[in-house]
C-alpha positions in Angstrom: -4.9 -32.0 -16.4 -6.5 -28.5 -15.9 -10.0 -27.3 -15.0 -13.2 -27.4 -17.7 -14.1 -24.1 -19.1 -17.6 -24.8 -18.0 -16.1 -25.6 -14.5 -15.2 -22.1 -14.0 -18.4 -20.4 -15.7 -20.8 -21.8 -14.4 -23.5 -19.8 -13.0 -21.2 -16.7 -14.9 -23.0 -14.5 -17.0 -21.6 -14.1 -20.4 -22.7 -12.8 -23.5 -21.6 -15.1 -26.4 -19.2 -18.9 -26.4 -17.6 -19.8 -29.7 -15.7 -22.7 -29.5 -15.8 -25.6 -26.5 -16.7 -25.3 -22.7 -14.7 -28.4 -22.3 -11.4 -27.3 -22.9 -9.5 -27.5 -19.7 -7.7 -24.6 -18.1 -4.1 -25.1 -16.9 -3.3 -21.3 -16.1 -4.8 -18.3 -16.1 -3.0 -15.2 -17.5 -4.0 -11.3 -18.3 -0.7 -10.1 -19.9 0.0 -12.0 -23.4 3.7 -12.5 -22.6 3.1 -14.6 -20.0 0.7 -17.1 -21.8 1.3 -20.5 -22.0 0.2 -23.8 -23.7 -2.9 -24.4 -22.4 -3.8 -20.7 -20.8 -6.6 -19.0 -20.5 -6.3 -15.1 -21.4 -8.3 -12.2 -20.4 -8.2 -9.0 -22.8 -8.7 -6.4 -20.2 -9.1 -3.0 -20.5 -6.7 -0.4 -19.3 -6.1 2.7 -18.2 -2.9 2.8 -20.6 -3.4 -0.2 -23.5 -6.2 -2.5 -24.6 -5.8 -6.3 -23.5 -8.2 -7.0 -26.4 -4.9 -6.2 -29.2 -2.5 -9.1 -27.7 -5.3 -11.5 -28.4 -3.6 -12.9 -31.3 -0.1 -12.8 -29.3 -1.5 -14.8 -26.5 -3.1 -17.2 -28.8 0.3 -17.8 -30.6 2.1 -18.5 -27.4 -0.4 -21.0 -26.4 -3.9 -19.6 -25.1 -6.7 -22.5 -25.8 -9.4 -19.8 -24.5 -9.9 -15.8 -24.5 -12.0 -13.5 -22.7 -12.8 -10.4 -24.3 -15.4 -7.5 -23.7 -16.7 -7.3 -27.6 -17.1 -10.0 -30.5 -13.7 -11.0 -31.7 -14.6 -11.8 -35.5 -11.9 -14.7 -35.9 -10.2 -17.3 -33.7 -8.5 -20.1 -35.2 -10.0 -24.0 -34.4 -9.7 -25.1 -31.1 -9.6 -22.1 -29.4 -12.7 -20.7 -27.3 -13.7 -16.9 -27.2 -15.9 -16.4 -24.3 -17.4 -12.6 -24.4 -18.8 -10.7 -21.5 -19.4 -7.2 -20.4 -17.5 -6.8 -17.4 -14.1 -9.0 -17.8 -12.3 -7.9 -14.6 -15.3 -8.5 -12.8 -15.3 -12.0 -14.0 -11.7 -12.7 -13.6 -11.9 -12.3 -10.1 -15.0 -14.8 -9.9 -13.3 -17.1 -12.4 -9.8 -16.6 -10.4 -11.6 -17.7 -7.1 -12.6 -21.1 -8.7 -9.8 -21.5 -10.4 -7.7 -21.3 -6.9 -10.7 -23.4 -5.1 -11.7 -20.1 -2.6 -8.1 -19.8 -0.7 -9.3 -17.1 0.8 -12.2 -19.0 3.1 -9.5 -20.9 4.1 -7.4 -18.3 5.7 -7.9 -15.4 8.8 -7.9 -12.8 6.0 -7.5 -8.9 6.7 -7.5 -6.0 4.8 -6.3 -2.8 5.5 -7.3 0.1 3.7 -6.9 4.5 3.6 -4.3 6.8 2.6 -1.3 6.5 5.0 -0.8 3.8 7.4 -1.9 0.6 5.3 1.5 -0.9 5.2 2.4 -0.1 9.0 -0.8 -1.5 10.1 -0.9 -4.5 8.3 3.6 -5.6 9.5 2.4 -4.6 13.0 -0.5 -7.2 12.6 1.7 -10.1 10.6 4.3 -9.7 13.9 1.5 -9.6 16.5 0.1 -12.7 15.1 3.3 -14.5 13.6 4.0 -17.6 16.2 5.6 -20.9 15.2 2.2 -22.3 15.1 0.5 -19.6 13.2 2.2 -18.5 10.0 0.8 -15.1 9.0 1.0 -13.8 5.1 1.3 -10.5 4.4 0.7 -8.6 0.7 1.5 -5.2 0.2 3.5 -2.1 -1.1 6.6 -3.2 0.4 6.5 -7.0 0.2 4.5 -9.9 -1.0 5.4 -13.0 2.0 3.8 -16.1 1.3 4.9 -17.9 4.1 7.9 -20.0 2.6 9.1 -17.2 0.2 8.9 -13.7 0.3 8.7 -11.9 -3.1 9.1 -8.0 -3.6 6.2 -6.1 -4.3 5.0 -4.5 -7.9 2.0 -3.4 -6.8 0.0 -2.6 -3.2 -2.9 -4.4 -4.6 -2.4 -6.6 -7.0 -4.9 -8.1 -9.9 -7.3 -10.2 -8.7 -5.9 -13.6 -10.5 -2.3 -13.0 -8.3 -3.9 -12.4 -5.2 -5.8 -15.6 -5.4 -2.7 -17.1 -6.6 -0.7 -15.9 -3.6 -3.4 -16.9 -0.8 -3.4 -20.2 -2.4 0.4 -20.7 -1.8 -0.5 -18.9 1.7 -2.6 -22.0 2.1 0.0 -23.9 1.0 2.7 -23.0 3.8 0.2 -23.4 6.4 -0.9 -19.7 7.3 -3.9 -19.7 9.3 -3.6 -15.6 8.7 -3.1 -13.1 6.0 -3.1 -9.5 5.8 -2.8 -7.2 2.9 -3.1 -3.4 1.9 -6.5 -3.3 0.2 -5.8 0.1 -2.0 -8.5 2.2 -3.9 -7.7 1.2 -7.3 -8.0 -2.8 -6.1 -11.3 -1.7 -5.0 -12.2 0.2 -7.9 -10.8 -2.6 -10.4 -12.4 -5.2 -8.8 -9.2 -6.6 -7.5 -10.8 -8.0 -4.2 -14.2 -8.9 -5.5 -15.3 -12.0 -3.9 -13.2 -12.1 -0.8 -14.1 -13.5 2.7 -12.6 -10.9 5.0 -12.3 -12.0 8.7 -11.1 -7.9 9.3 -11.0 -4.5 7.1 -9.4 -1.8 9.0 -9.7 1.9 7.6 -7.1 4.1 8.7 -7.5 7.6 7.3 -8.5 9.6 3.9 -6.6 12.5 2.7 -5.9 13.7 -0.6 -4.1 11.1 -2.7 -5.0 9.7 -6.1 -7.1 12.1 -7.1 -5.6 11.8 -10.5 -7.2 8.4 -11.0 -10.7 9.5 -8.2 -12.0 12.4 -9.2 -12.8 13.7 -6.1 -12.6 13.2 -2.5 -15.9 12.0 -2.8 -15.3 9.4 -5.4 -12.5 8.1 -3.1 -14.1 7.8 0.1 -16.8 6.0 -1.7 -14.2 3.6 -3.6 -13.2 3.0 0.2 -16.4 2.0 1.3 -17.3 -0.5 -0.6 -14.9 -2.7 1.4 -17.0 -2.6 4.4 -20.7 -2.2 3.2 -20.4 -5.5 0.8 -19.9 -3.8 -2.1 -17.1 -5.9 -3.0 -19.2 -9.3 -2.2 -19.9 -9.4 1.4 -19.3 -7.4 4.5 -16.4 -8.3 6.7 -17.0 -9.7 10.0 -15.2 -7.3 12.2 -14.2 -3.8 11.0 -11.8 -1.5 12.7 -12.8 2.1 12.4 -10.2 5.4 12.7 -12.9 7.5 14.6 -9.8 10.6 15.1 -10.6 10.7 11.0 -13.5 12.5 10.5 -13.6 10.3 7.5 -13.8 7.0 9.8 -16.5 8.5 11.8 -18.6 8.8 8.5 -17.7 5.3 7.4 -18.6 4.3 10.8 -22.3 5.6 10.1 -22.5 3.2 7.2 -21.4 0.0 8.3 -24.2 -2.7 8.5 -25.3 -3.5 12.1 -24.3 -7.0 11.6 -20.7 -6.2 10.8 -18.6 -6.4 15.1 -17.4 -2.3 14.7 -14.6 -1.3 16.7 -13.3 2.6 16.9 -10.1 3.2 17.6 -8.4 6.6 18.7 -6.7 8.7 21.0 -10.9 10.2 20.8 -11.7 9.5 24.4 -15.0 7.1 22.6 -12.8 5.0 20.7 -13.1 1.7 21.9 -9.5 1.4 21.7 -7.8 4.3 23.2 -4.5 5.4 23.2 -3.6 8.6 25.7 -0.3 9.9 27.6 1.9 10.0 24.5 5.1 10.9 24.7 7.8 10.7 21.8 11.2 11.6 21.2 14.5 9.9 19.1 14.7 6.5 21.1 10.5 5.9 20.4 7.5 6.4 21.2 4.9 5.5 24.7 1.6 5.7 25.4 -1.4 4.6 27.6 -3.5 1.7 25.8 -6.7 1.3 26.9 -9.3 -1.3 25.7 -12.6 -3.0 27.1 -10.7 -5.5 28.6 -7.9 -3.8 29.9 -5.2 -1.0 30.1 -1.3 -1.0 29.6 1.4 0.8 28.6 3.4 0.9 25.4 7.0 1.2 24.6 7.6 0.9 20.7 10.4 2.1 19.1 8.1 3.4 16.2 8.5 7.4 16.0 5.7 10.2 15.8 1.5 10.0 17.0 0.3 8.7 13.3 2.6 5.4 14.5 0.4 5.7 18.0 -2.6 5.4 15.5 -1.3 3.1 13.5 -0.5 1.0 17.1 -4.0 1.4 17.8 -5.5 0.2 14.7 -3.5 -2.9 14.8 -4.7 -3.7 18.5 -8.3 -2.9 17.1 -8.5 -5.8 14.6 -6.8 -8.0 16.8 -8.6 -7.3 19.7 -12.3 -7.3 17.1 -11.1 -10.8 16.0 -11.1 -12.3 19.5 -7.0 -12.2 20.0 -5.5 -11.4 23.8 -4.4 -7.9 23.9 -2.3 -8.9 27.0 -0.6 -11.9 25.4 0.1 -9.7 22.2 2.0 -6.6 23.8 4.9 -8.4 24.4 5.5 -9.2 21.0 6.1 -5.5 20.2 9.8 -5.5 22.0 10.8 -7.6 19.5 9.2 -5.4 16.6 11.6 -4.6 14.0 10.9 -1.1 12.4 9.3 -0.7 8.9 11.3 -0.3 6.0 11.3 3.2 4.8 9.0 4.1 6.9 11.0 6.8 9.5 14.0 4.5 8.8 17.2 6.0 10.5 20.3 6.0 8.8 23.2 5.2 11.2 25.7 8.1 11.3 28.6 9.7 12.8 27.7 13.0 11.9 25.9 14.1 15.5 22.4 14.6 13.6 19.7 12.4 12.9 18.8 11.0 9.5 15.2 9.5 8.3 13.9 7.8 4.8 10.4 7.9 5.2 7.8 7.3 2.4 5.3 10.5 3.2 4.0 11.1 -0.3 1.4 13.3 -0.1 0.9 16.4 1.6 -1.0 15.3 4.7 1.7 12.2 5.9 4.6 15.1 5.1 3.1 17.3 7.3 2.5 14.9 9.9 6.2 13.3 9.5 7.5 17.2 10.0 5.4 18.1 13.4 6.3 14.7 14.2 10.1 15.5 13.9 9.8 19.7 14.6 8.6 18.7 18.2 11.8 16.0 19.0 14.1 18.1 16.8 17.2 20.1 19.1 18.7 21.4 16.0 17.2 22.2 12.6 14.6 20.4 10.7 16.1 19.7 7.0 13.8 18.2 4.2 14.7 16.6 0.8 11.3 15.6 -1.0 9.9 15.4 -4.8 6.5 14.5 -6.3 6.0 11.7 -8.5 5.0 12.5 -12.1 1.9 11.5 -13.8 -0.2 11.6 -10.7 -2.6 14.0 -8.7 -0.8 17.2 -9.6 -3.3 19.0 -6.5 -0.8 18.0 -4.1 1.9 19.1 -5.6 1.7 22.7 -3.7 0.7 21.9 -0.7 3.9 19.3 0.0 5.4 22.2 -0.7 3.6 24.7 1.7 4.2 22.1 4.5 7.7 22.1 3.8 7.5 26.2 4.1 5.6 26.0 6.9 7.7 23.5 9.0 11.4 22.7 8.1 14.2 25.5 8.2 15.0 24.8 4.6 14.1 21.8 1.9 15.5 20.7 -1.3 12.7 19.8 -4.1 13.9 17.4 -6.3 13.0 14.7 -8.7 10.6 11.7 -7.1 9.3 9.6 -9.6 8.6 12.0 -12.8 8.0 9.2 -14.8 6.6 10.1 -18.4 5.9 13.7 -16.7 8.9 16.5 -17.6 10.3 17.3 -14.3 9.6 21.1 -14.9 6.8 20.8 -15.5 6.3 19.3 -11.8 8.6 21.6 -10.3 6.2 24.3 -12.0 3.1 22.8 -10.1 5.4 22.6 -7.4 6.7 26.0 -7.2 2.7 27.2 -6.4 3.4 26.7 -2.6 6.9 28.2 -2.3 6.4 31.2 0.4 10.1 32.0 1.0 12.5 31.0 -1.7 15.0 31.9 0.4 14.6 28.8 2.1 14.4 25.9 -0.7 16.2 24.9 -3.4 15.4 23.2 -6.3 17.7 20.4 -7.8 17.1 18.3 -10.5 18.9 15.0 -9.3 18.1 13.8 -6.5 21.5 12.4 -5.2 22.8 15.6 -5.3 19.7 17.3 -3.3 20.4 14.2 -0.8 24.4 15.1 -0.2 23.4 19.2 -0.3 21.1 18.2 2.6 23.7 16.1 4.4 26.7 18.8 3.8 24.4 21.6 5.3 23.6 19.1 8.2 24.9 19.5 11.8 24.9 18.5 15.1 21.5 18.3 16.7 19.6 19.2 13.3 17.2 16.0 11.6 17.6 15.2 7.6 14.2 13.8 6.3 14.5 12.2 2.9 10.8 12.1 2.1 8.6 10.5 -0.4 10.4 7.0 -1.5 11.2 5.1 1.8 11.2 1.3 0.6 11.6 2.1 -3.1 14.7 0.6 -4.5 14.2 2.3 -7.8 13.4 5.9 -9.9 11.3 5.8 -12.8 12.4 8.2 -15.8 9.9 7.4 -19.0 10.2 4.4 -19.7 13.3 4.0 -18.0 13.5 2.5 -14.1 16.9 3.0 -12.7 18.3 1.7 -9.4 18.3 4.0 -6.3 17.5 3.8 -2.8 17.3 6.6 -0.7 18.5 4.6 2.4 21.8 3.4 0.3 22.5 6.9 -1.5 22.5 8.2 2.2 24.6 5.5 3.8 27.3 6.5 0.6 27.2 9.9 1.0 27.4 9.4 4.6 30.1 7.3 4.1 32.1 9.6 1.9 31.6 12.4 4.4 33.0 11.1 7.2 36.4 10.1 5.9 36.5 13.3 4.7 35.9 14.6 8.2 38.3 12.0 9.3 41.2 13.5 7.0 
């Protein structure tokens, strides 16, 4: 069994064959330790490694057939070397053949911009989930397939699991899938060749400009979803026109591509207006061209109002009922690690939220500064080995808007955490209000300890994550479970 080499190139450019075109394919792997008998293997490039030095490894665990960007001088008998210029661009063309194009056989949506993506895309799986319409979802927090759910590795992944994953989607009967669609899987050629029903943009701020090396270079990496760039245009697209970035996107979308702006911007097509929020949610006026309504969600803050609207946007651009869908949201559970509260019996108010970058903190703390009685309290960190340029300004907004925050580690990965507190330490404009403390848990209980009544703890910057990555080193911790602990501890000892 398996499918013919020659199967799944034709019509592929490539730039030298050794070997046979009719060896058949039974799997199709990029990382060597996952090869098996009868694999074939692409030697991609990376940011970190070379695929092209674990040819030999994936040949001795089975590969019948490598790709590789440049002549590979020796292969043993029987196996094929296929050379081309631009490997990940074939993967993903060889991926979709390989999985027989599972994404034309699914409602597929992407969701793309800086904050918001995996909001959008759980507000759109519950909106569209009913017993005879099983919706997938891929993302940063969770991969669901329709009869399993998987945790995530990546927000995007490579081009050969995604077509993997909507195949099982097919599988399970989903007429529906929506995923994040993040810059890199953009950039890497992750989603080339996919049939989007939807692409929703939600915002751009600074983030990943580590990997972009500007603004500019991001926005672009953006747009490629929703001019074809990454194979064809989508047929609907749901545009953030309160972004100043969505209203330039918006001037490059082809005219044959069903636009819809969304906004609290009295244009937007879909409208939100007469927000109110405090601890128990959040309302607002919806307004669309075929109707008006209000909303009661128990999401917090006016980004979660946007990210409301942008879910009613692509629904509403894809031909669904607005009216038949707002009911759905009483039963909308909230998003994990995303302004997650933390049940206590302290008298204040606890939050895990992801806000990672300096724009979705700052947003998160006007968010809570306007509902908060008491004082605002902040424990946050920035991950190592990324855009160092935000590193200040988390902490300016922190300055700016919580009565006192405690910098501590995030992710510091292979970066030395002083180093990152250094970077961090640019935007410190009264010391006298932040501390800096090397682990984590113990900024997380100094937080809670100086906590009370009527005052709000936000743990910032890992929401969902169930893990911290030290070097090459990933340990276990949750923010949400080191808070219920310390919570835990607390009150017994308040009990005493």
């Amino acid at each position: 069994m398996g499918t013919p080499l020659a199967e799944l190139f034709t019509g592929i450019t490539v730039k030298s064959v050794r070997g046979s075109l009719d060896t058949r394919i039974k799997s199709i792997v990029i990382d060597s330790r996952r090869a098996t008998p009868g694999c074939l293997f692409f030697a991609l490039p990376g940011l970190r490694t070379d695929g092209s030095h674990y040819v030999d490894e994936a040949i001795s665990r089975g590969a019948v057939a490598v790709v590789v960007p440049q002549k590979r001088h020796f292969a043993p008998a029987g196996v094929t070397v296929i050379e081309v210029e631009h490997p990940r661009q074939i993967l993903a063309d060889v991926a979709k053949r390989f999985f027989h194009a599972p994404d034309e056989r699914i409602e597929l949506i992407g969701v793309t911009g800086t904050n918001g993506k995996s909001t959008v895309t759980h507000i759109v799986k519950h909106l569209l989930q009913r017993d005879d319409n099983r919706v997938g979802l891929i993302g940063t927090i969770q991969y669901d397939l329709g009869l399993r759910t998987l945790p995530s590795y990546k927000t995007t992944p490579e081009s050969i699991d995604l077509y993997g994953m909507l195949s099982q989607m097919n599988e399970a009967g989903c007429r529906s899938a929506v995923m994040e669609v993040s810059s890199h899987g953009i950039d890497q050629h992750r989603v080339r060749g996919m049939q989007f029903a939807a692409a929703a943009f939600t915002n751009l701020t600074r983030d990943h400009l580590d990997y972009h090396n500007s603004l500019e270079e991001y926005f672009a990496a953006k747009q490629r979803l929703f001019i074809g760039a990454t194979g064809s245009v989508p047929r609907t697209a749901a545009i953030n026109i309160d972004d100043p970035w969505g209203r330039r996107l918006l001037e490059s979308i082809p005219p044959d591509v069903g636009t819809v702006t969304y906004g609290l911007d009295a244009e937007a097509m879909v409208r939100g207006s007469e927000v109110n929020v405090d601890f128990r949610g959040t309302t607002f006026r919806l307004t669309w061209p075929k109707g008006s309504a209000m909303v009661e969600t128990r999401l917090l803050g006016r980004y979660n109002v946007s990210n409301l609207l942008c879910a009613f946007a692509i629904c509403h651009g894809l031909g669904y009922d607005l009216h038949a869908l707002l009911p759905r949201l009483a039963t909308l559970p909230g998003i994990p690690g995303r302004m997650e509260a933390i049940d206590n019996a302290l008298g204040c108010n606890v939050l895990v939220d992801y806000a990672h970058t300096d724009d979705a903190l700052r947003n998160a703390l006007e968010m809570l500064r306007e509902i908060t009685p008491g004082r605002l309290l902040v424990v946050f960190g920035c991950g190592g080995n990324r855009d160092r340029t935000k590193r200040p300004r988390m902490t300016a907004a922190v300055q700016e808007l919580a009565d006192f925050g405690w910098a501590t580690a995030d992710n510091p990965r292979k970066e030395p955490l002083a180093q990152i507190f250094e970077d961090m330490k640019a935007g410190v404009t009264a010391p006298e209000r932040i501390q800096f403390v090397e682990e984590r848990r113990r900024a997380i209980s100094l937080a809670l300890d100086a906590a009370r009544p009527g005052d709000t703890v936000l743990i910032a910057g890992k929401g969902h994550e169930p893990f911290q990555e030290f070097g090459d080193t990933v340990i276990t911790f949750d923010d949400r479970q080191v808070a219920r602990e310390l919570i835990a501890v607390k009150q017994m000892k308040a009990a005493d």
